[in-house]
C-alpha positions in Angstrom: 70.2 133.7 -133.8 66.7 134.3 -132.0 64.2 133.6 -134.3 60.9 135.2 -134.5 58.3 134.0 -132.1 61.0 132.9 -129.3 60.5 133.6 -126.2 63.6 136.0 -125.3 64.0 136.9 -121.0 63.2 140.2 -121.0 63.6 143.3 -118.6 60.3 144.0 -117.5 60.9 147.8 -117.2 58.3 148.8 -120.2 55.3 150.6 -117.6 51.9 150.8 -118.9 52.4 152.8 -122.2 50.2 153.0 -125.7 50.4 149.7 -127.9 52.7 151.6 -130.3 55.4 152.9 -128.1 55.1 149.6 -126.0 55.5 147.5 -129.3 58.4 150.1 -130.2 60.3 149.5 -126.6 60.0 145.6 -127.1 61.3 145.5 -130.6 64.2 147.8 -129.2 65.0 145.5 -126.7 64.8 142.7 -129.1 67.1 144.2 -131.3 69.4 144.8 -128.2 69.4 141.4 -127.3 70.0 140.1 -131.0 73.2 142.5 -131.5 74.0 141.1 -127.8 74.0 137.3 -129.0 75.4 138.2 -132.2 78.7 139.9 -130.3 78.6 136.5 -128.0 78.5 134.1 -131.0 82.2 135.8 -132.3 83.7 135.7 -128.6 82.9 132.7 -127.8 84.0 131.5 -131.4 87.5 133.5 -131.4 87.5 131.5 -127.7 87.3 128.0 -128.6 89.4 128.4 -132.3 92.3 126.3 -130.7 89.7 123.8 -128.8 88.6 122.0 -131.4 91.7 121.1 -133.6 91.3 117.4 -133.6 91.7 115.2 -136.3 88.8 112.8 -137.7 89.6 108.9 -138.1 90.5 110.1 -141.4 93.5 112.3 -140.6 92.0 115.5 -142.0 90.7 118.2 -139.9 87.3 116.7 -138.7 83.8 117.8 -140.2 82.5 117.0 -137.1 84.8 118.8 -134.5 83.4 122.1 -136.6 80.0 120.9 -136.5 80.7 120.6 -132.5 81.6 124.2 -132.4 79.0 125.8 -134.0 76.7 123.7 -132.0 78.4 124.5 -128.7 78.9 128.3 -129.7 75.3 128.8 -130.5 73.9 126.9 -128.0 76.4 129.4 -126.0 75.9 132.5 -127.4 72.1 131.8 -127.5 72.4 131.7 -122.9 74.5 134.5 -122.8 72.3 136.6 -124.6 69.0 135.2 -123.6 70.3 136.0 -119.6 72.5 139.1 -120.7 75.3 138.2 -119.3 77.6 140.5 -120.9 75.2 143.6 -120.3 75.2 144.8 -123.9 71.9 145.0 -124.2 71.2 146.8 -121.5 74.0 149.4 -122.5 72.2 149.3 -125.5 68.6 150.0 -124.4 70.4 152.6 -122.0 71.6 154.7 -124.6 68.6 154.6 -126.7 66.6 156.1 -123.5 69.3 158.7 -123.3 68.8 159.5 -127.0 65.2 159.8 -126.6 65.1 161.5 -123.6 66.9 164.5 -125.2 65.4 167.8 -127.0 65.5 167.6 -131.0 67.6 170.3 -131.6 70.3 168.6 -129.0 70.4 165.4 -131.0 71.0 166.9 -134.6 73.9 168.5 -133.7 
């Protein structure tokens, strides 16, 4: 997960604005990129289930193999986001403009 204070790769499309709405826009996109990385961390975990079935010196499923693929599918997830590679977020920040953008009466109904 992006943790507070990291330093996230980020569109550059806010123009000069107020403080507030330019605070608002960057916490949206934030939150865009978040839900993005959240989405990659359970493809990329349903995508390596059968990768890392092996067997410690013990016989039992290994501790570390899982430890592995959390590591791997964070560390994963974590790019894919950071970059959007999957374009959620900007889907995301898309349809929020298109929200905004539309008379009050339009989006209550």
């Amino acid at each position: 997960m992006i943790e507070p204070g990291s330093h996230i790769k980020l569109d550059g499309n806010i123009t000069a604005l107020n403080s507030d709405e330019q605070n608002r826009n960057l916490r949206k996109e934030e939150v865009a990129v978040e839900f993005e990385e959240i989405f990659a961390r359970q493809l990329v975990h349903e995508m390596t289930k059968d990768s890392f079935k092996m067997t410690g010196e013990s016989g039992l499923p290994g501790s570390s193999s899982q430890l592995y693929r959390e590591f791997i599918t964070d560390a994963l997830a974590g790019e894919l986001a950071a970059e959007r590679r999957l374009g959620i977020a900007n889907m995301i920040m898309d349809m929020w403009d298109q929200t905004t953008d539309q008379p009050n009466d339009k989006r209550n109904e």
